[in-house]
mmCIF file as gemmi writes it, N, C-alpha and C atoms, coordinates in Angstrom:
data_model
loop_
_atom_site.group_PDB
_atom_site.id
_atom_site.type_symbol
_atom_site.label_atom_id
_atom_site.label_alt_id
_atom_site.label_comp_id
_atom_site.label_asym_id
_atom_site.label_entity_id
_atom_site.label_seq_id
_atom_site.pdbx_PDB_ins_code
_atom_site.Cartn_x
_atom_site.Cartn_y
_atom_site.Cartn_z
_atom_site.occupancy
_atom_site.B_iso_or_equiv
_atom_site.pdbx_formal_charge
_atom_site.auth_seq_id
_atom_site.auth_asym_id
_atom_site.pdbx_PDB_model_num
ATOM 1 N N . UNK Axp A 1 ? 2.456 -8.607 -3.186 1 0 ? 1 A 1
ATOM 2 C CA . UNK Axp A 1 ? 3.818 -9.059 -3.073 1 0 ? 1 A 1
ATOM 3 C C . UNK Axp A 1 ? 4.015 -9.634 -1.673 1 0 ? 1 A 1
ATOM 4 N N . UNK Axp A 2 ? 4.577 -10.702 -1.735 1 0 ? 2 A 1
ATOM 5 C CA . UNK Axp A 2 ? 5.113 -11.353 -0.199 1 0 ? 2 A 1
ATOM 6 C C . UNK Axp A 2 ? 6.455 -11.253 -0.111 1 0 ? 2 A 1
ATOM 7 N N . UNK Axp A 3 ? 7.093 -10.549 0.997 1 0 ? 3 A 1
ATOM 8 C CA . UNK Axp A 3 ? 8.588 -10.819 1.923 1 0 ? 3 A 1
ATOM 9 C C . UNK Axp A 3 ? 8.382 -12.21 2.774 1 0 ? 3 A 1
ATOM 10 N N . UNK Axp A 4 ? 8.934 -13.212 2.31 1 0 ? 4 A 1
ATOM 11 C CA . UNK Axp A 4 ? 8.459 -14.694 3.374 1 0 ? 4 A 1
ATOM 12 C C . UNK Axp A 4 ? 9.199 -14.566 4.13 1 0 ? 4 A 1
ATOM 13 N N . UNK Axp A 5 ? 10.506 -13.895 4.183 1 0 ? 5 A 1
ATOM 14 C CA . UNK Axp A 5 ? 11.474 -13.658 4.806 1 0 ? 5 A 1
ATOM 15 C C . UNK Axp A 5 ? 11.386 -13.175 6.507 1 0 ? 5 A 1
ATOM 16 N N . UNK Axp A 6 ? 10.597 -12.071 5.951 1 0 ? 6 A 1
ATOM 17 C CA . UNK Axp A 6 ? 10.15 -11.303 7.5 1 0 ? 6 A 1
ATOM 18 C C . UNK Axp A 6 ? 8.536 -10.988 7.375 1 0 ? 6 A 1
ATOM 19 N N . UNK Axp A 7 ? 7.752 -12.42 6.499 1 0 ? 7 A 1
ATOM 20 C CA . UNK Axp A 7 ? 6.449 -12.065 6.864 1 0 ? 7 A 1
ATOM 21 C C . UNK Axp A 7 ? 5.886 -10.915 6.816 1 0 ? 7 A 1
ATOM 22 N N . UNK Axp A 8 ? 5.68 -10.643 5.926 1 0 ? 8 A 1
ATOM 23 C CA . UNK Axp A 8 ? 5.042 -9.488 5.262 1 0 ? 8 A 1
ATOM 24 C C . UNK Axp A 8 ? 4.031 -9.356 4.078 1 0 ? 8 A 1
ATOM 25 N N . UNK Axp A 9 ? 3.137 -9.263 4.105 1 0 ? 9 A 1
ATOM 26 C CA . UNK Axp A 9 ? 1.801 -9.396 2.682 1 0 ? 9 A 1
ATOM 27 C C . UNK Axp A 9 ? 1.563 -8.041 2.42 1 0 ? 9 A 1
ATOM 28 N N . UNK Axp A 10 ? 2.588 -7.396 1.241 1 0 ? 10 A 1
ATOM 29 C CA . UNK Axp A 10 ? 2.134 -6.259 0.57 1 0 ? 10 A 1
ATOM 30 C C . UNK Axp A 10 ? 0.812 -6.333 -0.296 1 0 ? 10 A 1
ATOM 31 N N . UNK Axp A 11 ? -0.182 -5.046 -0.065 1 0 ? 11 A 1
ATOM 32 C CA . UNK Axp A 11 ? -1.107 -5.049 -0.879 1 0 ? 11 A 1
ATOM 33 C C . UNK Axp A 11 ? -0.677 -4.084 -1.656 1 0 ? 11 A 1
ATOM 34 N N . UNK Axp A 12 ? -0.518 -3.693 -2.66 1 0 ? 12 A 1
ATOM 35 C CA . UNK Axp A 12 ? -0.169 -3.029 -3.785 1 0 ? 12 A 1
ATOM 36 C C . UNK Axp A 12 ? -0.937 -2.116 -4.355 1 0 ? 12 A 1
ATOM 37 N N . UNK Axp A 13 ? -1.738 -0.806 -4.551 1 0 ? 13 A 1
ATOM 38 C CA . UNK Axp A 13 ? -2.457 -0.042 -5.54 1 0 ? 13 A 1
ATOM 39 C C . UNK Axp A 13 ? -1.807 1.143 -5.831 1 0 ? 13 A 1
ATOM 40 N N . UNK Axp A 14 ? -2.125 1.17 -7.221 1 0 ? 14 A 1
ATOM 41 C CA . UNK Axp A 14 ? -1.918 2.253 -7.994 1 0 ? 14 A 1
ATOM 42 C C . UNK Axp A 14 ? -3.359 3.154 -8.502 1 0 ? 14 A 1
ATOM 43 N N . UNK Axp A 15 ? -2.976 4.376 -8.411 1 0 ? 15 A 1
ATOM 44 C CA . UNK Axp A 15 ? -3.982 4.791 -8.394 1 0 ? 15 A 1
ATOM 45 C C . UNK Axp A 15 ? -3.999 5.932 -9.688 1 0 ? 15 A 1
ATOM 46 N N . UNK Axp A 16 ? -4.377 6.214 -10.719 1 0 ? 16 A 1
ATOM 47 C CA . UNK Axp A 16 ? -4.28 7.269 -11.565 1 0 ? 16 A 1
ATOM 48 C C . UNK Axp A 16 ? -5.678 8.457 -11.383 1 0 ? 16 A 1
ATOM 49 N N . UNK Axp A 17 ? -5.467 9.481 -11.003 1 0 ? 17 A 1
ATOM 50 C CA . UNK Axp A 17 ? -6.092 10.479 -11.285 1 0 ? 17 A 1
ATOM 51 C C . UNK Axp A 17 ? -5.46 11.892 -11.429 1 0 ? 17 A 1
ATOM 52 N N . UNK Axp A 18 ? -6.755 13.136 -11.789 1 0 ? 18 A 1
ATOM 53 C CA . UNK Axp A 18 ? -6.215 14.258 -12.2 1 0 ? 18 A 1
ATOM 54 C C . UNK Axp A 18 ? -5.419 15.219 -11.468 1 0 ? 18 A 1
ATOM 55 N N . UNK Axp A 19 ? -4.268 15.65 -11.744 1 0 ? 19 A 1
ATOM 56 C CA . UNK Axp A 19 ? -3.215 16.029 -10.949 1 0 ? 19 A 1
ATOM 57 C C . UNK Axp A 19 ? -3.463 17.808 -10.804 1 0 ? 19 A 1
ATOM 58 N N . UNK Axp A 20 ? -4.347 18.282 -11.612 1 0 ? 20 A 1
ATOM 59 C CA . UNK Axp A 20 ? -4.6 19.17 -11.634 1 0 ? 20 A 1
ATOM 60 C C . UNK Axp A 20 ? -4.948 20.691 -10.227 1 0 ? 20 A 1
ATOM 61 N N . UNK Axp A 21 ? -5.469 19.755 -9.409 1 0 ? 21 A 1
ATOM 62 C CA . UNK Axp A 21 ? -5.823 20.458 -8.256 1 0 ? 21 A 1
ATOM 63 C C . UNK Axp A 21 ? -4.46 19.848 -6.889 1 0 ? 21 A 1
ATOM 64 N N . UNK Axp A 22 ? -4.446 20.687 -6.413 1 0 ? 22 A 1
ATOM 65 C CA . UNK Axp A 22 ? -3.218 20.574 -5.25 1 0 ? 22 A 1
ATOM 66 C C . UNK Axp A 22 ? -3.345 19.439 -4.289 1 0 ? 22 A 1
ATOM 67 N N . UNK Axp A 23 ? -4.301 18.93 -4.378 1 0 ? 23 A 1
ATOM 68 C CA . UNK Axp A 23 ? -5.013 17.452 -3.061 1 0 ? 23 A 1
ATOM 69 C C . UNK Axp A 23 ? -4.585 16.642 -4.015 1 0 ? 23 A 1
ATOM 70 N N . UNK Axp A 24 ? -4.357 15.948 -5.273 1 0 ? 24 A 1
ATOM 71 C CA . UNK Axp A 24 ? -4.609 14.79 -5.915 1 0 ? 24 A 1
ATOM 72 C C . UNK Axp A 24 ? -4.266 13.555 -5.385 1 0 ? 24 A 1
ATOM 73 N N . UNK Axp A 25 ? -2.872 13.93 -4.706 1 0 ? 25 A 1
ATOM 74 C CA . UNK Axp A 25 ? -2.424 12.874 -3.87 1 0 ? 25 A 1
ATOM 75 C C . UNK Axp A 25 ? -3.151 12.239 -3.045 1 0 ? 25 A 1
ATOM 76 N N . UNK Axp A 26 ? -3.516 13.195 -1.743 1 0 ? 26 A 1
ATOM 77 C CA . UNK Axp A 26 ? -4.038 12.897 -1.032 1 0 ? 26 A 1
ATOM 78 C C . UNK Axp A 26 ? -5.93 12.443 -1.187 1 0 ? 26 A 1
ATOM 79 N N . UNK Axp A 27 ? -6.626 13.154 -2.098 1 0 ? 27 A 1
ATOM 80 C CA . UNK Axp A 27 ? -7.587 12.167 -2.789 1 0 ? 27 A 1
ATOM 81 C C . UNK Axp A 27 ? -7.448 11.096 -3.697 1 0 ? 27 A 1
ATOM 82 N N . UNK Axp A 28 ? -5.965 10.632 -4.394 1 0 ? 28 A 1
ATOM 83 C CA . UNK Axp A 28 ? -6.208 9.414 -4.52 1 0 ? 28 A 1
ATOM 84 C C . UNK Axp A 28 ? -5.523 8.328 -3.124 1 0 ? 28 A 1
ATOM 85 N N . UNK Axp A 29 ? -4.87 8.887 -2.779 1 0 ? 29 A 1
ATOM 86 C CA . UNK Axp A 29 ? -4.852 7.759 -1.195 1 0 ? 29 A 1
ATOM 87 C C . UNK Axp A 29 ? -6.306 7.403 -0.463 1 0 ? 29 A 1
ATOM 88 N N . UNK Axp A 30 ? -6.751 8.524 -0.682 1 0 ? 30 A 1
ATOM 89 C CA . UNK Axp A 30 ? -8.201 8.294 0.618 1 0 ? 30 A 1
ATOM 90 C C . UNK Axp A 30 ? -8.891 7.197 -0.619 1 0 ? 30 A 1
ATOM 91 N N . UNK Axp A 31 ? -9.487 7.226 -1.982 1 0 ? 31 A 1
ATOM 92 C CA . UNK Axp A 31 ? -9.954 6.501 -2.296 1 0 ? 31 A 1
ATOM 93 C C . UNK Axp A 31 ? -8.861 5.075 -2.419 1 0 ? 31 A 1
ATOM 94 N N . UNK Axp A 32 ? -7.913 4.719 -2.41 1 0 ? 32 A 1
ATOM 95 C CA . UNK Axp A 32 ? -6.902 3.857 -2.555 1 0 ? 32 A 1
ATOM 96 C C . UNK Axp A 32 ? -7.489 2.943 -0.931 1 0 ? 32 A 1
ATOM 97 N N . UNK Axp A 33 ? -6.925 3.53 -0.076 1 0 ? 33 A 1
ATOM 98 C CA . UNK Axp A 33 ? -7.746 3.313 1.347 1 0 ? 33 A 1
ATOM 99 C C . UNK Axp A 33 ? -9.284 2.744 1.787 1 0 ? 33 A 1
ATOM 100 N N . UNK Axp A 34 ? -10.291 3.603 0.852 1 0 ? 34 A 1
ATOM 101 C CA . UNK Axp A 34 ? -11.347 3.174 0.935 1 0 ? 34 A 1
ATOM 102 C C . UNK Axp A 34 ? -11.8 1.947 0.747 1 0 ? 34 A 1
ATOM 103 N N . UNK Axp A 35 ? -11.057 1.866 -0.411 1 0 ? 35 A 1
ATOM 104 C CA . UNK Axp A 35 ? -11.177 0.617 -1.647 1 0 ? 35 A 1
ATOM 105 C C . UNK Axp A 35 ? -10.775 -0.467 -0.826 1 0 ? 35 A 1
ATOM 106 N N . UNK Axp A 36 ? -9.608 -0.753 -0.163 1 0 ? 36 A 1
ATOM 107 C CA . UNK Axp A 36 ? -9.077 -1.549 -0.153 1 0 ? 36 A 1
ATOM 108 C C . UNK Axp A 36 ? -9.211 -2.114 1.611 1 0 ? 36 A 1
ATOM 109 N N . UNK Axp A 37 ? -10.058 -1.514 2.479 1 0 ? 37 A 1
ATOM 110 C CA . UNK Axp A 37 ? -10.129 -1.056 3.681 1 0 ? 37 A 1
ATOM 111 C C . UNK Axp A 37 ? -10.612 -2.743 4.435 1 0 ? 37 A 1
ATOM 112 N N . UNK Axp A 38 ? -11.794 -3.465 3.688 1 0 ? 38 A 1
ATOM 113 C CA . UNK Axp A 38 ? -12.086 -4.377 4.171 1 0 ? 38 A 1
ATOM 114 C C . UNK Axp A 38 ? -10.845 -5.774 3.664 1 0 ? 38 A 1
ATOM 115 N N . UNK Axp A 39 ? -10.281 -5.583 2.799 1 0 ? 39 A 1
ATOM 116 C CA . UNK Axp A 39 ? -9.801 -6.2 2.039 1 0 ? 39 A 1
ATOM 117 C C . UNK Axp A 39 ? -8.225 -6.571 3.531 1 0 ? 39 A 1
ATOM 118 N N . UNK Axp A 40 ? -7.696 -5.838 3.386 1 0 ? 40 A 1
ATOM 119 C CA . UNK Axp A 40 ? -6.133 -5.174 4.612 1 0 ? 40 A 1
ATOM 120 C C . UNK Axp A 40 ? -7.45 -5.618 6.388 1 0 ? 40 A 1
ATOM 121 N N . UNK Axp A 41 ? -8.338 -5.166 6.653 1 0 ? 41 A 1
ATOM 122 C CA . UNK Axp A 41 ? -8.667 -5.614 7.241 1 0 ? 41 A 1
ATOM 123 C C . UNK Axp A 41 ? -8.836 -6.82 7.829 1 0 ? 41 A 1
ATOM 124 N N . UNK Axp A 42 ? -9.274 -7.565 7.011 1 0 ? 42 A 1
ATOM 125 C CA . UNK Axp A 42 ? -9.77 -9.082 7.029 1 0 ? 42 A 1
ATOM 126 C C . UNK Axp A 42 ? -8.456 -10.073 7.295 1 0 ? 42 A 1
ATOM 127 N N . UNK Axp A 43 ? -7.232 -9.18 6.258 1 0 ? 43 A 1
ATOM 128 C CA . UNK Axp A 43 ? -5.779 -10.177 6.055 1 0 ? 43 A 1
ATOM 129 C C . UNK Axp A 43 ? -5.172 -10.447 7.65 1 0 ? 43 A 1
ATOM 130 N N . UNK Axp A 44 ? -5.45 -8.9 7.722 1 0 ? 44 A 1
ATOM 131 C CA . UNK Axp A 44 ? -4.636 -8.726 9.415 1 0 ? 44 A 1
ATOM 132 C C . UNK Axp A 44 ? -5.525 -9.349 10.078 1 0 ? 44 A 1
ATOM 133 N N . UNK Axp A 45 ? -6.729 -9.417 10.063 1 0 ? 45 A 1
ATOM 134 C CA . UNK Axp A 45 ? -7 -10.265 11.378 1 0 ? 45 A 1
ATOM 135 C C . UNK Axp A 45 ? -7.45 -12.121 11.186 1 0 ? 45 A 1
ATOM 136 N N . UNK Axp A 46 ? -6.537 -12.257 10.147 1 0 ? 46 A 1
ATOM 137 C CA . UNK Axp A 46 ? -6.497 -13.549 9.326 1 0 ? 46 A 1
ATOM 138 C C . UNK Axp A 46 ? -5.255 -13.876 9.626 1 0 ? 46 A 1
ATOM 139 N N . UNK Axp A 47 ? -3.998 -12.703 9.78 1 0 ? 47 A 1
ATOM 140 C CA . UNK Axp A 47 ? -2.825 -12.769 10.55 1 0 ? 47 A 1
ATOM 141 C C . UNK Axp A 47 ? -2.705 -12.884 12.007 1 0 ? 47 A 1
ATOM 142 N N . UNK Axp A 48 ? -3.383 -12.278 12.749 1 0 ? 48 A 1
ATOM 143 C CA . UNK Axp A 48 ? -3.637 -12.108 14.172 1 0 ? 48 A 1
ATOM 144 C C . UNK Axp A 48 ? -3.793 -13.135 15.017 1 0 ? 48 A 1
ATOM 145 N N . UNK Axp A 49 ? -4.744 -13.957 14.008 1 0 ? 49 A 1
ATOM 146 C CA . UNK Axp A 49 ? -5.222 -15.381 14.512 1 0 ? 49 A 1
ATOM 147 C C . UNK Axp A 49 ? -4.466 -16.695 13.872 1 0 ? 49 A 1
ATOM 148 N N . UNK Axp A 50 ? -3.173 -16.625 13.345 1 0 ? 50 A 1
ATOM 149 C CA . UNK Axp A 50 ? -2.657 -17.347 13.047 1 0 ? 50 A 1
ATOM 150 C C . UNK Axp A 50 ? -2.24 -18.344 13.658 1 0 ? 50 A 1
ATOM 151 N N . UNK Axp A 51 ? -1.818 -20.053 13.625 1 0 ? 51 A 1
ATOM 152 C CA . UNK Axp A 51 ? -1.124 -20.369 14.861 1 0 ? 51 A 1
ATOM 153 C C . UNK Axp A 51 ? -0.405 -21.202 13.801 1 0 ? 51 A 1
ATOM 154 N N . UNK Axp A 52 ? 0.154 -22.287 14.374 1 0 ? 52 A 1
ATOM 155 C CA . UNK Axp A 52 ? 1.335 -23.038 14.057 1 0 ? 52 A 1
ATOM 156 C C . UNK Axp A 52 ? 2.489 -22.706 13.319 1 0 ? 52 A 1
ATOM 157 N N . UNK Axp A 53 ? 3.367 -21.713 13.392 1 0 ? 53 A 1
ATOM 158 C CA . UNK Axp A 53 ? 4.551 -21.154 12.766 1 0 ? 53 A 1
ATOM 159 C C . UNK Axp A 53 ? 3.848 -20.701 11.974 1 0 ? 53 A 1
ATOM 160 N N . UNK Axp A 54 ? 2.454 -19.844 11.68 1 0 ? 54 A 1
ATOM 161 C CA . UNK Axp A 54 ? 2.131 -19.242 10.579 1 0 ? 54 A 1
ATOM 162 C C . UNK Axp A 54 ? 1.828 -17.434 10.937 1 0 ? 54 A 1
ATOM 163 N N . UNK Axp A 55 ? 2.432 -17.749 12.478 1 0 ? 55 A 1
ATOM 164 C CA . UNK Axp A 55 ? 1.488 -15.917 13.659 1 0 ? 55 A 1
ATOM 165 C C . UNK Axp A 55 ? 2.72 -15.525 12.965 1 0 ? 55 A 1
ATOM 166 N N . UNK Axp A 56 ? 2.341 -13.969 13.178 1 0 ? 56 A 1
ATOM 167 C CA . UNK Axp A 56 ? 3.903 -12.821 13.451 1 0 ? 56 A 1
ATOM 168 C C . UNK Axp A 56 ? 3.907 -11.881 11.915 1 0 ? 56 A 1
ATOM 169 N N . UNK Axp A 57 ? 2.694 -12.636 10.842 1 0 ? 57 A 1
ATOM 170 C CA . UNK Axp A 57 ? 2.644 -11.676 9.662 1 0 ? 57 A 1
ATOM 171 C C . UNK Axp A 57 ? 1.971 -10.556 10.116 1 0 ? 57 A 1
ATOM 172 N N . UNK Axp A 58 ? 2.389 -9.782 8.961 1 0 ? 58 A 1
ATOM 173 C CA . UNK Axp A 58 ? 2.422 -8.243 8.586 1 0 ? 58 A 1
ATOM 174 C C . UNK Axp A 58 ? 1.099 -7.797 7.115 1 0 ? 58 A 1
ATOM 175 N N . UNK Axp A 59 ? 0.533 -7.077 7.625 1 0 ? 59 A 1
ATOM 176 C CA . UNK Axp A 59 ? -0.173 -6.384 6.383 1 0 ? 59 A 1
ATOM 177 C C . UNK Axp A 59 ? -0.013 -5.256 6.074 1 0 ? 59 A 1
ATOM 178 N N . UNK Axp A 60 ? 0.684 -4.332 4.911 1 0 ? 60 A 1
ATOM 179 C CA . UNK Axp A 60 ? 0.299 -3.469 4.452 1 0 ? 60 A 1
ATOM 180 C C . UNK Axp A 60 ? 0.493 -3.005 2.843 1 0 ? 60 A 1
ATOM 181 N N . UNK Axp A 61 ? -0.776 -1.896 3.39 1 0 ? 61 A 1
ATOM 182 C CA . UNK Axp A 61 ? -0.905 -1.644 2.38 1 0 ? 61 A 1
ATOM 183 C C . UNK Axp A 61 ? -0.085 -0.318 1.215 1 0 ? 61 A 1
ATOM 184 N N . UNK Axp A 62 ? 0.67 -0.258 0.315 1 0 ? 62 A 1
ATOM 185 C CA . UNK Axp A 62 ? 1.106 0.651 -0.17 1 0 ? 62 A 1
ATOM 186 C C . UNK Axp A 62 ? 0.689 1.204 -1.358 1 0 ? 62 A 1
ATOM 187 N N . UNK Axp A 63 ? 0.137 2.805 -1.244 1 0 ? 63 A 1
ATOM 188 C CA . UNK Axp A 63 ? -0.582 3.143 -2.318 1 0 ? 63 A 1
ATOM 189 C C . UNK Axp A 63 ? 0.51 3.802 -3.401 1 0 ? 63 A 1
ATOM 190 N N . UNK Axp A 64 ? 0.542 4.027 -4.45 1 0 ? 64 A 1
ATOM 191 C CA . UNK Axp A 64 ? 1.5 4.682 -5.323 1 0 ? 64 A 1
ATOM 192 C C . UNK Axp A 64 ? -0.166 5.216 -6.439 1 0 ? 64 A 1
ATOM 193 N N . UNK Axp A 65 ? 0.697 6.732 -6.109 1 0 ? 65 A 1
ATOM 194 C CA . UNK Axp A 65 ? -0.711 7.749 -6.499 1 0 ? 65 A 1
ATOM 195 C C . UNK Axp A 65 ? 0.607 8.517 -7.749 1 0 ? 65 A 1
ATOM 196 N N . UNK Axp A 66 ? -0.138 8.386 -8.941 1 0 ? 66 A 1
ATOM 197 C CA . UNK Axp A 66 ? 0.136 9.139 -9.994 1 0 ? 66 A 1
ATOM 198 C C . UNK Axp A 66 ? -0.863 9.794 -10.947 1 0 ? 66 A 1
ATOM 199 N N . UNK Axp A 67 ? -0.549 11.217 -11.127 1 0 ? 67 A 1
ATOM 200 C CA . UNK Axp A 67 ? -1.053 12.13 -12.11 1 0 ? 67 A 1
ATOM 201 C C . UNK Axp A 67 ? -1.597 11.951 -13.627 1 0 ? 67 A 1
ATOM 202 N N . UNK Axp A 68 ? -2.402 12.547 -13.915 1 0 ? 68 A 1
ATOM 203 C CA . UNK Axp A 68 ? -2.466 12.356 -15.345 1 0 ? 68 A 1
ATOM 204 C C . UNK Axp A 68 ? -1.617 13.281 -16.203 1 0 ? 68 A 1
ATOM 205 N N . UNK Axp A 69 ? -0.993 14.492 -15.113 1 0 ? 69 A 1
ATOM 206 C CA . UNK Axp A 69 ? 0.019 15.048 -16.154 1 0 ? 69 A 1
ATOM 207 C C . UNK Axp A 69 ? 1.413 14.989 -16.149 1 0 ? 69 A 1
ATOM 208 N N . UNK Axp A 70 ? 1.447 13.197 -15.332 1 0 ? 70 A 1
ATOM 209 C CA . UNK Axp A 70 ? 2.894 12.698 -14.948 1 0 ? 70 A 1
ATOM 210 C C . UNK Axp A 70 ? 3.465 13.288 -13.258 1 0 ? 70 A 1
ATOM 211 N N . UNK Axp A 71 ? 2.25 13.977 -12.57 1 0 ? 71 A 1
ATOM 212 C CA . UNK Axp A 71 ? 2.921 14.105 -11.436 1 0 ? 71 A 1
ATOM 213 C C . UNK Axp A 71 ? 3.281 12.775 -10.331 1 0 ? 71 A 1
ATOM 214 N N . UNK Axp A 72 ? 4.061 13.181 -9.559 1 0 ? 72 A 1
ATOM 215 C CA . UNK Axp A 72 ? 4.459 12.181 -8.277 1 0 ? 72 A 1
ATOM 216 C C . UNK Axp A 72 ? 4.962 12.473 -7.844 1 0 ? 72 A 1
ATOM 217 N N . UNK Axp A 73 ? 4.454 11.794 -6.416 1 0 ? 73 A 1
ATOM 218 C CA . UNK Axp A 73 ? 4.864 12.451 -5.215 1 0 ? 73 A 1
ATOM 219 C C . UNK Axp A 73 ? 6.155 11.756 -4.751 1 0 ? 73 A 1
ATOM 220 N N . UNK Axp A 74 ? 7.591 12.328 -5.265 1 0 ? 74 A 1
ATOM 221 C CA . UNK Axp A 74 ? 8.916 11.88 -5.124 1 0 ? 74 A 1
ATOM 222 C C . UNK Axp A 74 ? 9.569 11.013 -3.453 1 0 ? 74 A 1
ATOM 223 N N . UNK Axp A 75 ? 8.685 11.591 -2.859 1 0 ? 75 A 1
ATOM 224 C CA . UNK Axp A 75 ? 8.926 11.052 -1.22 1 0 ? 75 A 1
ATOM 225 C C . UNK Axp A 75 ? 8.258 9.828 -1.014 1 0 ? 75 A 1
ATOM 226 N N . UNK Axp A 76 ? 6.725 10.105 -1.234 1 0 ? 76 A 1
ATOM 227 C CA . UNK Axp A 76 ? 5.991 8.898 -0.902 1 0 ? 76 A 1
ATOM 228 C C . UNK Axp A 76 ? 6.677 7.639 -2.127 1 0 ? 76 A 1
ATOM 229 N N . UNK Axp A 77 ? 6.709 7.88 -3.005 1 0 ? 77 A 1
ATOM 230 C CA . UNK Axp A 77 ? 7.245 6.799 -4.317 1 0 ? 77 A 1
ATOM 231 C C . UNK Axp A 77 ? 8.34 6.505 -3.419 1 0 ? 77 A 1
ATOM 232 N N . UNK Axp A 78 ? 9.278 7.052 -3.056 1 0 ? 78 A 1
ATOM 233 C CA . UNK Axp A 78 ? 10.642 6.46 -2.717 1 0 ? 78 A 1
ATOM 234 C C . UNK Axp A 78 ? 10.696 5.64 -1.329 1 0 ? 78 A 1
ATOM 235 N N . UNK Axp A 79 ? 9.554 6.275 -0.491 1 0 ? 79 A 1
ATOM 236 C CA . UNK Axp A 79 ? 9.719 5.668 0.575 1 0 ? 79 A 1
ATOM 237 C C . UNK Axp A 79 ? 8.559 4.021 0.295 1 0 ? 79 A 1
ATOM 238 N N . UNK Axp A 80 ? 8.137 3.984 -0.586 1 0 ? 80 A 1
ATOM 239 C CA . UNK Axp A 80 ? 6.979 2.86 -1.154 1 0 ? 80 A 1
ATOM 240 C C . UNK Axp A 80 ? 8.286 1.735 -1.704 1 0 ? 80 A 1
ATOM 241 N N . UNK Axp A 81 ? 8.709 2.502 -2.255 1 0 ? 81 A 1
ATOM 242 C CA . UNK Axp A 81 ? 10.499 1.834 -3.13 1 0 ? 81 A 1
ATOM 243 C C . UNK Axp A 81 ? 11.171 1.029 -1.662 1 0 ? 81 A 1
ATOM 244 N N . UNK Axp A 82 ? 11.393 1.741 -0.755 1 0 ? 82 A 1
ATOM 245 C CA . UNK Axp A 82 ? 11.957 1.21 0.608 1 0 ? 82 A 1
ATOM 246 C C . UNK Axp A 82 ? 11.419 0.479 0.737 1 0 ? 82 A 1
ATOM 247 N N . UNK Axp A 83 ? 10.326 0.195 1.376 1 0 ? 83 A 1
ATOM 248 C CA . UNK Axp A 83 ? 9.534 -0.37 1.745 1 0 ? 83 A 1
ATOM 249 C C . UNK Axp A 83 ? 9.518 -1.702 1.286 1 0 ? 83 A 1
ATOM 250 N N . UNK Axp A 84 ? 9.686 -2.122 -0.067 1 0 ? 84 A 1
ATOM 251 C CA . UNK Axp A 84 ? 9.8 -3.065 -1.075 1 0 ? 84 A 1
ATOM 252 C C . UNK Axp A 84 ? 11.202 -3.559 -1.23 1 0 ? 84 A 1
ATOM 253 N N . UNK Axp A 85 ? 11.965 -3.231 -0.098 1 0 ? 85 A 1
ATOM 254 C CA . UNK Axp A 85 ? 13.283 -3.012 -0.643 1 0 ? 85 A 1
ATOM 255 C C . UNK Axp A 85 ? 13.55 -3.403 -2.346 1 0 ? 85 A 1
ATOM 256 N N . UNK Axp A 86 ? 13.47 -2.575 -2.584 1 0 ? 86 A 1
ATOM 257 C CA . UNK Axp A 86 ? 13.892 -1.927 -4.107 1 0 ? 86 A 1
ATOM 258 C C . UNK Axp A 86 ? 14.76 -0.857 -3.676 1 0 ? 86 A 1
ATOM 259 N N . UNK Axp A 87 ? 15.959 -0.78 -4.526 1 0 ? 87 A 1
ATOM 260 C CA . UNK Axp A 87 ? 16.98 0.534 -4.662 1 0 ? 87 A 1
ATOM 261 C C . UNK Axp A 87 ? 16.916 0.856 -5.781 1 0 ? 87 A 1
């Protein structure tokens, strides 16, 4: 997703795994992260080096991690929602 507005290149993943054990979240972020590590890398410093009214973008990345038995993490989702301005 792009904000052209205020220059911004959302990378977007969703991640589904088993909600079963108390980490799920946080092991599907780390693989969400992994995955996507060279990818957010490369943009930003594809941003960095920008010139002619094209410098001043933004990369990130927002993971949205859901359960297989419908869990979610109500904070991180909402603050991912912000982020997007979505209400």
């Amino acid at each position: 997703m792009v904000d052209w507005a205020n220059k911004v290149l959302f990378v977007l993943e969703s991640k589904h795994t088993l909600d079963q054990r108390r980490d799920y979240r946080e092991w599907g972020e780390s693989r969400a992260k992994a995955q996507h590590d060279v990818l957010v890398k490369s943009l930003d410093k594809v941003a960095r080096e920008a010139e002619d009214g094209n410098e001043g973008w933004k990369i990130k990345l927002l993971i949205f991690v859901g359960g297989t038995s419908g869990s979610v993490n109500v904070k991180m989702f909402n603050d991912n929602m912000q982020e997007l301005q979505v209400l």
